[in-house]
C-alpha positions, -999 to 999 in steps of 0.1 A, spaced: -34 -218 -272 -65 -195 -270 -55 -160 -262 -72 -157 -227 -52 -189 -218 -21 -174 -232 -25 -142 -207 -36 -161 -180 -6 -177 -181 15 -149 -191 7 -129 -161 9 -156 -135 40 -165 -143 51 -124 -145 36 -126 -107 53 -155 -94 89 -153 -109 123 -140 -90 106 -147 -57 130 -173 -50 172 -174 -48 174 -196 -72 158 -198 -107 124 -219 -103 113 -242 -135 77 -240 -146 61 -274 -148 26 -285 -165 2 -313 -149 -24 -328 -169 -52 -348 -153 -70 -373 -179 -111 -387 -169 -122 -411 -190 -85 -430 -202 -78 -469 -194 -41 -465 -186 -37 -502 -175 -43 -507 -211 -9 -507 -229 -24 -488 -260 -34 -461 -236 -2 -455 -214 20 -424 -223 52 -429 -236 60 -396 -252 91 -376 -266 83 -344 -270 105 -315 -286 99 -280 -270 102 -253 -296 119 -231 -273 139 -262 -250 141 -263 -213 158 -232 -207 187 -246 -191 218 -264 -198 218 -302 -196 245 -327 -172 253 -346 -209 273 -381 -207 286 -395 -237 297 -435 -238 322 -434 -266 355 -449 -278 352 -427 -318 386 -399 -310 363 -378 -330 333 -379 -310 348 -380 -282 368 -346 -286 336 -326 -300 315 -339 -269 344 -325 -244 348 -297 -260 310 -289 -256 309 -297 -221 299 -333 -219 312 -358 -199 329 -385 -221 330 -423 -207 350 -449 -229 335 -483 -237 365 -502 -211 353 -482 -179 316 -496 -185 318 -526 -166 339 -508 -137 312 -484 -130 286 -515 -128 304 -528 -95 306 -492 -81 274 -478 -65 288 -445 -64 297 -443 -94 260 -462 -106 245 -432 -87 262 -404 -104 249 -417 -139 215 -404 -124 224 -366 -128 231 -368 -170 214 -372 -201 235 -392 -214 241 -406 -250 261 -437 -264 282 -446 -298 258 -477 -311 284 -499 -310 286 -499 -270 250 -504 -264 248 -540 -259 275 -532 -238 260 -511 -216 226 -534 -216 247 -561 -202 264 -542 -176 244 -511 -168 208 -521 -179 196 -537 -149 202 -506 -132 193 -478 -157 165 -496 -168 138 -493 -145 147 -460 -139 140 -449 -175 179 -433 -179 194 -462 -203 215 -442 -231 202 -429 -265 218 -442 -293 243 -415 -306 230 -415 -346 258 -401 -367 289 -385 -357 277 -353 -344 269 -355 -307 268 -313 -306 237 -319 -324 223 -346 -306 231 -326 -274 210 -298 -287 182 -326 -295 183 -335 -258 182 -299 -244 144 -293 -259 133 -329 -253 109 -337 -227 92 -374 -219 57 -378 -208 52 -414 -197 26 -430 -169 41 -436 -141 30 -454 -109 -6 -475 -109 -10 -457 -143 -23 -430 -122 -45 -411 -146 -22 -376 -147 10 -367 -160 38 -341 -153 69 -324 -174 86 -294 -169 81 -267 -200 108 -238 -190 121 -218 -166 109 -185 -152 132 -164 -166 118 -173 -203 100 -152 -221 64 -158 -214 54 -164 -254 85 -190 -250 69 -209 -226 33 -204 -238 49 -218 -272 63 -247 -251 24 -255 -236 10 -255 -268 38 -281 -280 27 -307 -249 -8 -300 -250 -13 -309 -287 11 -344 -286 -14 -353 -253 -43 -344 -273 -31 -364 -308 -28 -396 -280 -54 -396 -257 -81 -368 -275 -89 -336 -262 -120 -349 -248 -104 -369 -225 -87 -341 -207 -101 -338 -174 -78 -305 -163 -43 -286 -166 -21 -271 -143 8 -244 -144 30 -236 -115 66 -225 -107 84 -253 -86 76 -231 -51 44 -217 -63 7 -227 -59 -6 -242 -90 -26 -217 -115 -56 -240 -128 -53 -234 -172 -83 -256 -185 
């Protein structure tokens, strides 16, 4: 990021943060001209690894039936499911519902599993589980905290928004975190074809970047 973009944002987000009781998240909007969405080549469907992660710690569910796994993925605070309960929480909306508030991860060997049973649900909403590669999930929990996913949503409306941090960050953490979105939107769509991008804090008005 040029330098003058770097201290714009820098001090706006120095002005804006600890005004709220809570700690707010900094999000990025980017507004494309010029970029057929309807086109499948063109839609977004980015993972995107944030150098400096989200800044905050992750609801983690784990589908597993490995002991091994399963132990190392309580022990670092997920939420372990076993492959038996799967088609319990498919007739129970409340428990359907909950799924919504992880990240969640699954052994391989469970994911036709869930597909059958909990695909129809997580689907369309973008949350089925990521295939747990290896026996580490520790790792693969980590993986997840700095991931984000910029995809077009809607009438591949010609914008797109991720969160990048949180406002107690250092401001080179999150400027670090721009630069990493920024340059996977630009190797997919061109630079060119960025129309404008936005900053703001999740009660702020937006700061206008580029």
């Amino acid at each position: 990021m040029e330098q003058e973009l770097a201290n714009k944002l820098s001090s706006f987000i120095q002005e804006n943060k600890g005004k709220r009781k809570f700690t707010q998240s900094v999000e990025l909007a980017v507004n494309f001209s010029g970029v057929d969405f309807s086109k499948q080549d063109n839609r977004l469907n980015l993972e995107v690894k944030l150098p400096n992660g989200k800044g905050k710690k992750l609801n983690v569910l784990i589908f597993a039936d490995d002991a091994n796994i399963s132990a190392k993925a309580t022990a670092s605070g997920a939420k372990v499911i076993p492959g038996p309960e799967i088609q319990q929480i498919a007739n129970d909306k409340i428990k359907l519902n909950e799924l919504l508030q992880y990240e969640m991860l699954a052994q391989p060997s469970l994911m036709p599993t869930l597909a059958r049973f909990l695909g129809q649900f997580l689907g369309p909403r973008n949350k089925m589980p990521k295939p747990l590669l290896g026996s580490d999930p520790i790792r693969a929990i980590q993986e997840m905290a700095n991931a984000i996913y910029l995809r077009s949503k809607g009438k591949y409306l010609p914008t797109v928004h991720c969160m990048i941090g949180m406002e107690n960050m250092e401001p080179a953490q999150i400027i670090a975190n721009t630069d990493e979105v920024l340059n996977a939107v630009y190797k997919k769509v061109g630079k060119q074809n960025v129309k404008s991008v936005y900053v703001k804090l999740t009660m702020s008005k937006p700061l206008r970047l580029m």
